[in-house]
Every structure is written in C-alpha cells, then in structure tokens.
RODO-2510 file (C-alpha; in nm, 4 decimals, decimal comma):
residues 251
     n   res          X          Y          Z
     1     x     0,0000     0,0000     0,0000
     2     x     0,1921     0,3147    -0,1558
     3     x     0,0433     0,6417    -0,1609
     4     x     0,2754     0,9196    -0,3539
     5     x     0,2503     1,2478    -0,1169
     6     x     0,4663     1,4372    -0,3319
     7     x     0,1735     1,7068    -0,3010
     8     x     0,0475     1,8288    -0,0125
     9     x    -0,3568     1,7894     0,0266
    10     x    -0,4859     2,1157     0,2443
    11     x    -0,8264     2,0877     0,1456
    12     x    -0,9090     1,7824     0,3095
    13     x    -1,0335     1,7931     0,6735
    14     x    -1,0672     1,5749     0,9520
    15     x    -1,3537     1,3976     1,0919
    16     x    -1,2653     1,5570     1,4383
    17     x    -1,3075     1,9027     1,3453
    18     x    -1,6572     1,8375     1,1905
    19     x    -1,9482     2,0391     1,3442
    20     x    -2,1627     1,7308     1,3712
    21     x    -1,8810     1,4612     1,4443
    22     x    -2,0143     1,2058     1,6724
    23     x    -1,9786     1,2729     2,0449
    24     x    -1,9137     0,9312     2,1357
    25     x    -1,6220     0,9365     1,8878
    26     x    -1,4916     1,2552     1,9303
    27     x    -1,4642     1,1979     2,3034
    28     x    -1,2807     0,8543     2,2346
    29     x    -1,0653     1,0278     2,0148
    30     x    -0,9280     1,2972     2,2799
    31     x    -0,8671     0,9819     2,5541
    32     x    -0,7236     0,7809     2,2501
    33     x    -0,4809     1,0717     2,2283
    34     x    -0,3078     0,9974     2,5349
    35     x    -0,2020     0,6568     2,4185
    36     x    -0,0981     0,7398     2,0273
    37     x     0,1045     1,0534     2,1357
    38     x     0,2728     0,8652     2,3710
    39     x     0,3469     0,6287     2,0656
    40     x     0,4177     0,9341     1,8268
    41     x     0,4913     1,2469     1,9521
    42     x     0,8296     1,2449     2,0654
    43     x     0,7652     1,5080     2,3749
    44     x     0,9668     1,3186     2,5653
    45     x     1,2891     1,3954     2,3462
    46     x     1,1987     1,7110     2,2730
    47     x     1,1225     1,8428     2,6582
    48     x     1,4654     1,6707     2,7625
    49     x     1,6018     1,9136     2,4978
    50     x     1,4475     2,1937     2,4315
    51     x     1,1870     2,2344     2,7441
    52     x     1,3626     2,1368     3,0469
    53     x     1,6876     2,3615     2,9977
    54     x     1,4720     2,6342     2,9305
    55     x     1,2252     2,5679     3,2413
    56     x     1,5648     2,5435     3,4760
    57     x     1,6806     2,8611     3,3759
    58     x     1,3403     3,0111     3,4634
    59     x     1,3480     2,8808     3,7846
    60     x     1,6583     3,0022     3,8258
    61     x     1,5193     3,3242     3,8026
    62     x     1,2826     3,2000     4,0424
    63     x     0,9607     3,2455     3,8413
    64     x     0,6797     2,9866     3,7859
    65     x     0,7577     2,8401     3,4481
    66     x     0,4398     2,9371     3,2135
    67     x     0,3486     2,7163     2,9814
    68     x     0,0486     2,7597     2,6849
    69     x    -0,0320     2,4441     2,4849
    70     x    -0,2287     2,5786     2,1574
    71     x    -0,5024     2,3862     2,0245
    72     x    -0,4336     2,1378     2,3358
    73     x    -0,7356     1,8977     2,2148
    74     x    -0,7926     1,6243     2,5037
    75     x    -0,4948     1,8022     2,7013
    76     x    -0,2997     1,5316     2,6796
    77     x     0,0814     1,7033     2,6228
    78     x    -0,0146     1,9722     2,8670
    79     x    -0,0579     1,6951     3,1422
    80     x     0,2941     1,5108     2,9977
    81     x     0,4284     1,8120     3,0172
    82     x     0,3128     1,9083     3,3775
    83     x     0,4147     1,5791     3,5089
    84     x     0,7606     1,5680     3,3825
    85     x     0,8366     1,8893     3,5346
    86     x     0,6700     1,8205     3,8568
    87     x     0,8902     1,5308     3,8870
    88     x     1,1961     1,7333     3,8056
    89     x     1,0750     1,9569     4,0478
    90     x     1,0340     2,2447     3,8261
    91     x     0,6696     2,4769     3,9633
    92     x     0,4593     2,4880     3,6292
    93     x     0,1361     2,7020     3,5673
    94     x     0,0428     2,5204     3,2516
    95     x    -0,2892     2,6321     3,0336
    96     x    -0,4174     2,4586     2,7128
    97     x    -0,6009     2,6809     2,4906
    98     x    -0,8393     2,5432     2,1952
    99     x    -1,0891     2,7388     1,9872
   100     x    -1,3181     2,4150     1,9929
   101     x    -1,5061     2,4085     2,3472
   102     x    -1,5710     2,0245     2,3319
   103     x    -1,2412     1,9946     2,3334
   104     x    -1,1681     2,2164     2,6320
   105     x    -1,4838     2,0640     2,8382
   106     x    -1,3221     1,7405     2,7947
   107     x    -1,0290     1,7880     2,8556
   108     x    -1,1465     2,0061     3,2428
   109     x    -1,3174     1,7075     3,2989
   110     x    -1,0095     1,4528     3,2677
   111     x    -0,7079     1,6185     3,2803
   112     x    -0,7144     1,9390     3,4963
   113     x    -0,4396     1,9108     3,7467
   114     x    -0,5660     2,1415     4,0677
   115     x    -0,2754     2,4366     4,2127
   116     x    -0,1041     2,2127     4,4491
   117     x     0,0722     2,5163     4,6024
   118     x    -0,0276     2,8703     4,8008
   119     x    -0,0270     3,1641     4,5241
   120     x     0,3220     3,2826     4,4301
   121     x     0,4975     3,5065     4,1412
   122     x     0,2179     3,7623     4,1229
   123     x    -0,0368     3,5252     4,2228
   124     x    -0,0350     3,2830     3,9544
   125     x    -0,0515     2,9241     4,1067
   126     x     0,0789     2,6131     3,9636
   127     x    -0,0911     2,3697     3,7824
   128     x    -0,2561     2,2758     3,4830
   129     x    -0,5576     2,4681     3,3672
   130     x    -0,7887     2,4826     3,0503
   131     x    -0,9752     2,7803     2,8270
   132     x    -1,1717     2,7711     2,5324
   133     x    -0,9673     3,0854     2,3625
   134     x    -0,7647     3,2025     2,0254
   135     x    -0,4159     3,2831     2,0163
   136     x    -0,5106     3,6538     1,8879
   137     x    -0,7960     3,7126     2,1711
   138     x    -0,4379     3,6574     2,4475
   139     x    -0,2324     3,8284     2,1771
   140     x    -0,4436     4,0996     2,1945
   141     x    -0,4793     4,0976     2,5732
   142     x    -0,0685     4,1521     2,5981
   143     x    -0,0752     3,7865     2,7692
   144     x     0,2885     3,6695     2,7874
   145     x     0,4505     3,3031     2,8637
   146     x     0,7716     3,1486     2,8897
   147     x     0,6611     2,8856     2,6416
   148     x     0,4503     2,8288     2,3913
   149     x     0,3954     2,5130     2,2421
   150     x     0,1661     2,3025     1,9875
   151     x     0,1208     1,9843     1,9101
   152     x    -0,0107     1,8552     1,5203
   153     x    -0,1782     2,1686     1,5094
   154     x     0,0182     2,3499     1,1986
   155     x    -0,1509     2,1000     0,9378
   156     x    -0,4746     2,2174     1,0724
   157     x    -0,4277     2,5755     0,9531
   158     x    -0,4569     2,7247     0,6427
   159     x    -0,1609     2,7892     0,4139
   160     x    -0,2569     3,1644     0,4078
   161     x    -0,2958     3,1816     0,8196
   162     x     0,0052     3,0033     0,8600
   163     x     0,2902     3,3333     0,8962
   164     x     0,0004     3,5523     1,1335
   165     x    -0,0667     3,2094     1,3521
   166     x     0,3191     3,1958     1,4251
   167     x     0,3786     3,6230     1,4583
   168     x     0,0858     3,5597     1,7736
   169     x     0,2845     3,2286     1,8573
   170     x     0,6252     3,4232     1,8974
   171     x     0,4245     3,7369     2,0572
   172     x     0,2749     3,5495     2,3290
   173     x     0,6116     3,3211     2,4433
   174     x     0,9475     3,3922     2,4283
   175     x     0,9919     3,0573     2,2836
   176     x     0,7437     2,8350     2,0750
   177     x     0,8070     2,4703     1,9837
   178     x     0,5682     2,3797     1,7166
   179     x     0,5438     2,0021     1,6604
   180     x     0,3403     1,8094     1,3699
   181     x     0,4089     1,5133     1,1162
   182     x     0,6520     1,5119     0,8622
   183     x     0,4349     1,4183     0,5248
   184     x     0,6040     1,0583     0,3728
   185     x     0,4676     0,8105     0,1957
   186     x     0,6531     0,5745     0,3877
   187     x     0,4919     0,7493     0,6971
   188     x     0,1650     0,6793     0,5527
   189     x     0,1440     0,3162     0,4351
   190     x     0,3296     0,2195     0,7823
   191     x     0,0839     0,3776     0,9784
   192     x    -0,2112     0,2234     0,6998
   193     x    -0,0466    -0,1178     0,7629
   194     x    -0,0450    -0,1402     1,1261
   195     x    -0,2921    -0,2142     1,3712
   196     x    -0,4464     0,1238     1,4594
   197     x    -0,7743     0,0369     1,2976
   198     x    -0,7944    -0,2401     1,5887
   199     x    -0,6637    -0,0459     1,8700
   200     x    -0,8523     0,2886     1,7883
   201     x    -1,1480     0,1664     1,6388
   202     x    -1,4008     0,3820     1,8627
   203     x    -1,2498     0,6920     1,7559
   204     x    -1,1267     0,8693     1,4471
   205     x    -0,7711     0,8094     1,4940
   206     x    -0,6810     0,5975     1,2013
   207     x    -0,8839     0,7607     0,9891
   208     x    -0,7811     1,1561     1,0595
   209     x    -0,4649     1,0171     1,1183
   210     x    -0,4086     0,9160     0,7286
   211     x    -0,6000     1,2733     0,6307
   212     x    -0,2905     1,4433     0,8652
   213     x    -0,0623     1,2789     0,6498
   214     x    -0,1734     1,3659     0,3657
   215     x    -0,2316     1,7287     0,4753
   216     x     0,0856     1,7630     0,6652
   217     x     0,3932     1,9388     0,5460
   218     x     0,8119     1,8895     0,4316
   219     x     1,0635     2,0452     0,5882
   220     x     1,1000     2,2729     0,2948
   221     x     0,7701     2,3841     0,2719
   222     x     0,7362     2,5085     0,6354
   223     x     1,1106     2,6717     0,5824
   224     x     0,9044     2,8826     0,3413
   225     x     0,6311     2,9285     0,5494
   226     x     0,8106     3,0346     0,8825
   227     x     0,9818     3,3798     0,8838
   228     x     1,3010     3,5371     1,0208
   229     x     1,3626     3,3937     1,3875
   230     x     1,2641     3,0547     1,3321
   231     x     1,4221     2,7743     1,2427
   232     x     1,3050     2,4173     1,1177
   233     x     1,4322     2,0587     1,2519
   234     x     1,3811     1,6748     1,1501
   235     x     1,2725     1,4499     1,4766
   236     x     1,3298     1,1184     1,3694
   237     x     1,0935     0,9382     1,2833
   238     x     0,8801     1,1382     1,0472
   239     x     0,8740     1,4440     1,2733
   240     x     0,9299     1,8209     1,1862
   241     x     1,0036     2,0748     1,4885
   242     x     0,9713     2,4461     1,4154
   243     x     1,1100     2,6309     1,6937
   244     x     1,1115     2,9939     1,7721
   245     x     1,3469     3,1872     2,0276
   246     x     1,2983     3,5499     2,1657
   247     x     1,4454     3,6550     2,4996
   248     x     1,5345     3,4458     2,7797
   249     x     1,2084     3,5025     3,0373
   250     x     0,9014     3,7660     3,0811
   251     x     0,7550     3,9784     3,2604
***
C-alpha cells in the first residue's frame, strides 16, 4: 500500500473538526490521544532538549515556568508536560487553549491538574488549567509566557494563516516549539499497515490520522512558510520541529 505524497492535500479535513462529528467518537478520540502521542509524539525527546533547559533557567530566576499548549485537544501534552516537570521539580502554571469548546470541556473534565501550592509570582498558582480561547484574543490581551507550544496543530491551519498564527505564537512566548508530522509516503502506508484500525477503532484516529498525512507538510515547505527567527528541525521518525526563540524570560 503506496500512496505518492509528493503534493500536499490542504483541502481535506478531519472527521474531528466536523461540526456534527459524533460525540461518542470525538470523546474517544481525545482519551485515545493519550495513548498514540505517547506512541508518536516524541515530547519526551523534545522536553529533555528543548523544554527542560529552558524551564531550569526560569526557575533560576525563580519564576513559575508558564506554559500555553495551543489547540491542546484532550490536554494530553499539557498533562505530559506538567508531570515531567513536577517530577523534576520544576513549579509549572500550565494552560491549554483550543478554539473548539468540546475539546476544552473534555479535557477540564479529565485532565485538569488542581494548584497544588499557596499563590506565588504575582499570584499565579501552579498547575494545569484549561480555556476555550484564540491565540489573537491573548495576543491581543498583551498575555505573555515562557513557552509556547503546539502539538499537530500546523496542518490544521490554512496555508494563508500560517505566517500571522506563528507572529501571535512568537508574541505570546518567548519561545514556541511547534510540533506536527513530517508528510512521507513511507509514513503513511506504515501507519495504513499497522494495527491502529484495531486499537482505535471507537475513535477517528486511524482515519484523521491518514488525512494528517496527507495534509501535513516537508521540511522545505514550512522553511518557506516560517519567517526570520525561526528555524526548522527533523525528529526522527517522520517528525518536523519548528522552533522559535525570543528573549530568555518575561515579565
């Protein structure tokens, strides 16, 4: 089973995002999440390298690391995330944002980790919280983070509202870590093969997973995409990492 991707297919759109997807499904898909990123997604490597140094340094400064996960879907990353720097005993105040509200009731009801400490730093408390909000709503508030990050959200987005999606990303943190799917063929007819259909077969994984392929970018195209300040790296296997640095901290 070989499907060319030499093209990449915006137009097409996931079950998930659908108006009128199923409930049942969609709320299988978002707990379903927590297993295939955990398969996939590669946060591990990439908080041991890019998150956790940066974290340190802000606790250094002895600030709360901030933390907003964009288009956080079940919240599954944003609890990862919370957990790993819990046990590195790094205070987090963590918030997933997602302009779909199913997504943000579900994930309140199964992933909200309550403040586990008094209010510190300006009265911000740690933990993880969630909020059905838009980048450009917080841009447009001033609202400032250490990190931003985002997880298979890029393929999601228009070509055209690609470059102002980012200039909020870098305006809001003072680094972003955008991670999605590297578009391969090889990608796609291993993940076709395999048993998802089996595993995931109350939810829309397999299928929106194929229509991500498909719709998901090279390392060349988001090169062209991205603008001064950012740079693009491959995450083996079939990942793509654009990262963004400003200054070190906030206000």
């Amino acid at each position: 089973m070989f499907t060319p991707l030499s093209q990449r297919q915006a137009h097409l759109i996931e079950k998930m995002d659908a108006t009128n997807a199923d409930s049942e499904q969609l709320e299988q898909t978002y707990a379903d999440f927590y297993t295939l990123n955990r398969w996939v997604s590669q946060w591990n490597r990439v908080y041991t390298k890019y998150v956790r140094p940066h974290a340190i340094e802000i606790q250094k400064q002895g600030k709360i690391f901030q933390v907003l996960d964009v288009g956080c879907g079940g919240g599954d990353i944003a609890f990862f995330l919370f957990q790993w720097l819990k046990k590195d005993g790094i205070s987090a105040h963590i918030t997933g944002i997602d302009i779909d509200n199913r997504a943000i009731v579900w994930a309140k009801a199964n992933r909200s980790v309550q403040p586990e400490t008094a209010l510190v730093n300006k009265n911000k408390p740690t933990g993880l919280f969630f909020e059905c909000i838009s980048t450009t709503e917080l841009a447009h508030r001033g609202h400032k983070v250490d990190l931003v990050m985002n997880n298979h959200v890029l393929h999601h987005i228009p070509s055209t509202e690609i470059t102002p999606f980012l200039t909020e990303c870098a305006e809001l943190g003072t680094k972003v870590i955008c991670n999605d799917i590297e578009r391969s063929s090889l990608a796609y007819s291993l993940f076709s093969l395999c048993l998802f259909p089996l595993r995931f077969r109350s939810s829309f994984i397999y299928q929106d997973g194929r229509t991500s392929l498909k719709k998901s970018f090279r390392e060349n195209e988001l090169d062209t995409l991205s603008s001064e300040g950012w740079k693009v790296e491959r995450l083996f296997p079939f990942r793509l990492l654009l990262i963004y640095e400003g200054e070190h901290g906030h206000a």
